[in-house]
N, C-alpha and C positions, 0 to 999 in steps of 0.2 A: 274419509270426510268426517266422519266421529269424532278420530282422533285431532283431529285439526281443530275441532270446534270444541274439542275436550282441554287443548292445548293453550286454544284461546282462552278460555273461558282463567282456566289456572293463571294465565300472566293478568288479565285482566283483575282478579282478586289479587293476584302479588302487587301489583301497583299501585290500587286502592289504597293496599293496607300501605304502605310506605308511603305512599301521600298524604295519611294523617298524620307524618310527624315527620314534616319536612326540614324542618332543623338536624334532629336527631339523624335522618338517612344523610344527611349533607356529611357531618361531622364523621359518621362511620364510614364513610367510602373518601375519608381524604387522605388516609396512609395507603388506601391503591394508587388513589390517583399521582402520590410522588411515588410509590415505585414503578409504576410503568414511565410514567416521563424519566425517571432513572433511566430505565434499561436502555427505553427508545434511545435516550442522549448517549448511553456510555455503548452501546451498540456502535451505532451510528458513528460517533466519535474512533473508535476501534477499527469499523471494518475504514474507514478513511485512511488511517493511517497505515492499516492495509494495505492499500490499492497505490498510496503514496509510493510504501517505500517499495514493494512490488511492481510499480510501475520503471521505478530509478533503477533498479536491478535488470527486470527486461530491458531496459532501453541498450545495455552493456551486450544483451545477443545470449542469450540463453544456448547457443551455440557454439559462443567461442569459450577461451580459453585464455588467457591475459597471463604472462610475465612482465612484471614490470622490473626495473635496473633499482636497485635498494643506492643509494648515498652514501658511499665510504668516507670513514677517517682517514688520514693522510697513513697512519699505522695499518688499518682494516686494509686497505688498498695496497701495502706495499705486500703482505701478506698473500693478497688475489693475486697479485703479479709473482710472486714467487710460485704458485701451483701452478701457473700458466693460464691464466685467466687472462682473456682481452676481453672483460667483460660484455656485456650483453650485446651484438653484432646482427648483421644479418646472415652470417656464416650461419649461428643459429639456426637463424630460421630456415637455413636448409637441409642443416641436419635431422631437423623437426618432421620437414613434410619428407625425407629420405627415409627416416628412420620409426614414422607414426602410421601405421595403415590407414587409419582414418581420419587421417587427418588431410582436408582437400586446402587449403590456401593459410599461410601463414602472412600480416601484413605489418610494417617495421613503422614507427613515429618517433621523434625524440623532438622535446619540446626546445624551443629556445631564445635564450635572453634577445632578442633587438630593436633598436627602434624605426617606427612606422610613420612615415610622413604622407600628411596627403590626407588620413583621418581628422573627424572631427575631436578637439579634447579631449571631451567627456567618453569615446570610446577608445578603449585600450586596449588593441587586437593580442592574442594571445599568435604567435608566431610559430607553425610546426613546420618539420621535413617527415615528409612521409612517402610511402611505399604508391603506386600506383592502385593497389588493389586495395588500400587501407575503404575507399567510400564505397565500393560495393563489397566489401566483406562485413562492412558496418551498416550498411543501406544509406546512406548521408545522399538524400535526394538534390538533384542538381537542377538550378529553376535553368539557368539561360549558360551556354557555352558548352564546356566540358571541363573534365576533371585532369589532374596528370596522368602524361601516356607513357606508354614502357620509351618510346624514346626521345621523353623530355629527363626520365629517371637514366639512361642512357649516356647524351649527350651533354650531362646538367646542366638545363636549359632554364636559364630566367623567367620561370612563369612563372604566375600563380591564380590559385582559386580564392575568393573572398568569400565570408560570411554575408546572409542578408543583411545586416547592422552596418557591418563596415561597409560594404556599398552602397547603403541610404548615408551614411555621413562623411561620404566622399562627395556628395552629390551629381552634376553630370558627367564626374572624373573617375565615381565608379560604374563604368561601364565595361562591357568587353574590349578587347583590343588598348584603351590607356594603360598608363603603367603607375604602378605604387611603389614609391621608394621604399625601401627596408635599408637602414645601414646607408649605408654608400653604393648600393646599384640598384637597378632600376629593373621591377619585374614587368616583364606584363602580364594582360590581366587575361584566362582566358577560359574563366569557368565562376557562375557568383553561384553562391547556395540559394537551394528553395531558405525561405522564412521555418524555420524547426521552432514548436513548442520547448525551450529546453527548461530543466530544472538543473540546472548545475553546481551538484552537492556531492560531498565523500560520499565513496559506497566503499566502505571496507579498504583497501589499499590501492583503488583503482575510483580516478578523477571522472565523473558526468561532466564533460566538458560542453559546455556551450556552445556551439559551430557557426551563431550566427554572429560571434564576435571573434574568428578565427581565419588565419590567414594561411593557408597551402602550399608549400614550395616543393619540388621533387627532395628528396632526402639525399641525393649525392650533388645539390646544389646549395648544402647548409654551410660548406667550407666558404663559399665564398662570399656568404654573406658578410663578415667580419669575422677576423681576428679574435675576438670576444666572444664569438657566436661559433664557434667552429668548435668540426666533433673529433671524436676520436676514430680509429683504426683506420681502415684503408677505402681507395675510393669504391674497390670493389665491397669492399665489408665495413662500411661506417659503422658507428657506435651509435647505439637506439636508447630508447628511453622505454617505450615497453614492444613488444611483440603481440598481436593477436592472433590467436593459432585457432583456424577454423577447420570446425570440426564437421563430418557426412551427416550426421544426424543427432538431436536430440541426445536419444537412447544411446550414445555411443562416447558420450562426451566423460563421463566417471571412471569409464573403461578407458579411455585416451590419456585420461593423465601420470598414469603409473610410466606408460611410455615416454611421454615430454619430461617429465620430473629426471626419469635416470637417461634419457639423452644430453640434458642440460647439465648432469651431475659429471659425466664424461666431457664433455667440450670444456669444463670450466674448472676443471680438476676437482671438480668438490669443494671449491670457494662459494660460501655465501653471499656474492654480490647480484641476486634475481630473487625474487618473491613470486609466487606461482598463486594466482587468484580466478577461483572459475564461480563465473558468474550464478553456474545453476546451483551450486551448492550454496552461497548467498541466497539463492532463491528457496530453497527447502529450511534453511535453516531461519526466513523471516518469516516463512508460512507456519513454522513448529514456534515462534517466538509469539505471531500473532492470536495464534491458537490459544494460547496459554494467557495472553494480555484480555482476551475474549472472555475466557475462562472466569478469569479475577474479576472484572469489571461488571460481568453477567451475576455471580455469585454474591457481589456485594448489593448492588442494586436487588437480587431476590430479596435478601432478607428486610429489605422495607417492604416488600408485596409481604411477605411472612408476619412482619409486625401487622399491617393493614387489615391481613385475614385472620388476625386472633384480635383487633378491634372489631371487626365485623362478626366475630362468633361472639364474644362480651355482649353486644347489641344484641343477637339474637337470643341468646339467653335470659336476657330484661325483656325484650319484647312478648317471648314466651310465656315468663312468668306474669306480664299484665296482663295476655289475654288467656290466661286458664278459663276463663269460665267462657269464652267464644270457643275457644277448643271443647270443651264438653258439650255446646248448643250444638256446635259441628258433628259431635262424635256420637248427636242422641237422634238425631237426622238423618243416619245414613251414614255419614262419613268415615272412611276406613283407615284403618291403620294407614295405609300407603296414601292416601288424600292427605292424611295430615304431611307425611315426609313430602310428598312433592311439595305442597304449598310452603313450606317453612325455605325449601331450597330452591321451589322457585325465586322468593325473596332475596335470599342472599346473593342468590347467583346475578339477578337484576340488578342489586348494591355494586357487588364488583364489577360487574361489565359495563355498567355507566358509570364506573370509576375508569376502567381501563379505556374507554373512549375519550373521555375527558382528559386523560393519562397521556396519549396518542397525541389528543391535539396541544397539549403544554409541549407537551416532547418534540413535536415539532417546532413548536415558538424557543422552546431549547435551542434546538440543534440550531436552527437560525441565528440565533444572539453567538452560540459559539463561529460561527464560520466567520459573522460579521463584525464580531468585537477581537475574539483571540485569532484569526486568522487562520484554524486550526483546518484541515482539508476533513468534510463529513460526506457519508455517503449514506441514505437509509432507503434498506433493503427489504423486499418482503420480508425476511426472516424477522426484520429487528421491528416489522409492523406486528407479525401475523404471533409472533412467539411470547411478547408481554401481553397483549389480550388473551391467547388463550391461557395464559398463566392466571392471568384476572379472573377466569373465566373455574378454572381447575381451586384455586384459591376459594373461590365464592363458594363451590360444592364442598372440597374436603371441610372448608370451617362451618360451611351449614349444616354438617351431617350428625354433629352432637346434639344442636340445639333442635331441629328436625327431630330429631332420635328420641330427647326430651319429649318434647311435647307428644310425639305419636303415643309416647307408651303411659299417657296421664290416664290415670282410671277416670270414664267417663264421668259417673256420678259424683266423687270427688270432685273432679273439676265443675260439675256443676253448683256444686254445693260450696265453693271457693268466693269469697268478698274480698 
């Protein structure tokens, strides 16, 4: 209870005195207050684009494992075909799940050119053949119907799954059971997608594709779309665009690729026409990228807190020196060496922490302007609250501890004897 009322009493004389010179404490606490709305904002800013591109990358499955089919030159290609390359197949992918212990489902997609009647204009369905297992090895939630079954991939049977999009701009013609032309035949309809939050943006060499603007067909029914549209190799083993090779777990996905890499390397003779991209290394390698952008942007923003708290020691060292002779009235009364160091640092330490509150709530009015002017995605975290306050807070002590230091070690009398 002492100490509480001993505690008080100190911030009580700390705030006095900085209330007589309410100009002067304004101006010394204004280089904390832009470096904590720094931090706050380049925090804030950071850990967002964080969670952005960490988000895009999980979306891909931290579990799988992505080949995609690279784009040959008419020369590069004739090349592949001489090792014996039928390029990227589903043959693969059985050699993958034959030859990968941990590897439980591998699922085949090749995108393709055609056009879609029945949509409205403005939506431009992106048209795939895919594997049956391709939407629960991806999670691709299903609002109403079902998705394709082993024996529509079988019988290559005219169905298809629609995205939410394309079935709100079909209007009551996207529903289950009507059919949407593709080309020149007529699918029908028998599975539409839940609505997906999508970002669909490059992640490295592998497409965040959009699903609610995408259209489903079995993958051994892409021949018949058209002419123009048709794949390569056989009906048993079509020619894919990429493969995703899913892996038992997590922890086992680093360990799995040394196997897929020299399975692929054998099936294709050692032709470079496949690209191997796994998602969770994208994911350590944005998390080691973010670290380091954290890094810079934290370190820059300090040295404005660093400028603020050698303005705030400058002030207390003028302040000091006006009041030499209260410090010796102080010092002939009782007050001790450490009475005077606390009171000088209670001071500063008051300056910078109602700089870094004040700091907080700009940073906030920041972080605001940037989401709603540059569109920039922010997230602000405890850490990027709790971390420039007490920086404000560390800042106020180490620069009051000179000027503190001063004044405790004035010789009483002197400082009495001071005009």
């Amino acid at each position: 209870m002492q100490l509480n009322s001993k505690l008080f009493k100190v911030i009580t004389l700390a705030v006095k005195s900085l209330l007589q010179h309410k100009l002067r404490a304004t101006l010394s606490i204004l280089g904390v207050v832009c470096g904590v709305a720094a931090v706050l904002s380049m925090l804030s800013v950071g850990e967002g684009a964080k969670r952005e591109s960490l988000s895009q990358i999980e979306q891909l499955g931290t579990r799988n494992i992505y080949v995609k089919s690279i784009p040959l030159t008419e020369m590069q290609e004739r090349k592949s075909r001489a090792k014996l390359s039928q390029g990227l197949t589903l043959y693969d992918a059985q050699r993958i799940i034959n030859g990968c212990r941990d590897v439980q489902d591998v699922a085949g997609l090749r995108e393709l050119k055609a056009s879609v009647f029945g949509a409205a204009k403005d939506v431009t369905p992106l048209i795939v053949s895919c594997t049956p297992n391709y939407a629960p090895l991806l999670k691709i939630p299903i609002g109403n119907g079902r998705f394709i079954s082993d024996q529509d991939m079988q019988e290559s049977k005219l169905i298809c799954v629609i995205g939410h999009t394309v079935a709100n701009s079909m209007g009551v013609s996207g529903s289950i059971g009507n059919y949407l032309r593709i080309e020149n035949s007529l699918f029908k309809i028998v599975g539409i997608l839940r609505r997906i939050e999508s970002k669909a943006e490059k992640s490295g060499a592998i497409s965040l594709r959009n699903y609610n603007d995408m259209v489903f067909i079995p993958l051994t029914a892409a021949n018949l779309v058209n002419k123009a549209a048709s794949v390569s190799g056989t009906i048993a083993s079509p020619e894919v665009t990429e493969l995703i090779v899913g892996v038992s777990t997590v922890q086992q996905v680093l360990k799995s690729v040394p196997a897929v890499k020299r399975t692929l390397e054998i099936t294709h003779g050692g032709a470079d026409d496949y690209q191997i991209v796994v998602p969770q290394e994208l994911l350590n390698q944005s998390r080691k990228i973010q670290r380091t952008f954290n890094i810079v942007l934290g370190s820059i923003a300090f040295i404005s807190l660093l400028v603020g708290g050698i303005g705030i020691m400058n002030i207390m060292l003028a302040t000091v020196s006006e009041r030499t002779k209260e410090i010796g009235i102080r010092r002939a009364f009782g007050a001790t060496y450490l009475d005077i160091i606390i009171q000088f640092l209670a001071e500063s330490t008051i300056l910078t922490f109602t700089g870094g509150i004040i700091g907080i709530v700009i940073g906030f009015g920041g972080v605001w302007l940037i989401s709603a002017i540059v569109k920039w995605n922010t997230a602000i975290t405890m850490l990027s609250l709790v971390l420039p306050l007490l920086t404000s807070i560390l800042v106020g002590i180490f620069f009051g501890l000179y000027p503190a230091y001063a004044a405790a070690k004035m010789d009483p009398i002197a400082a009495l004897r001071y005009e």
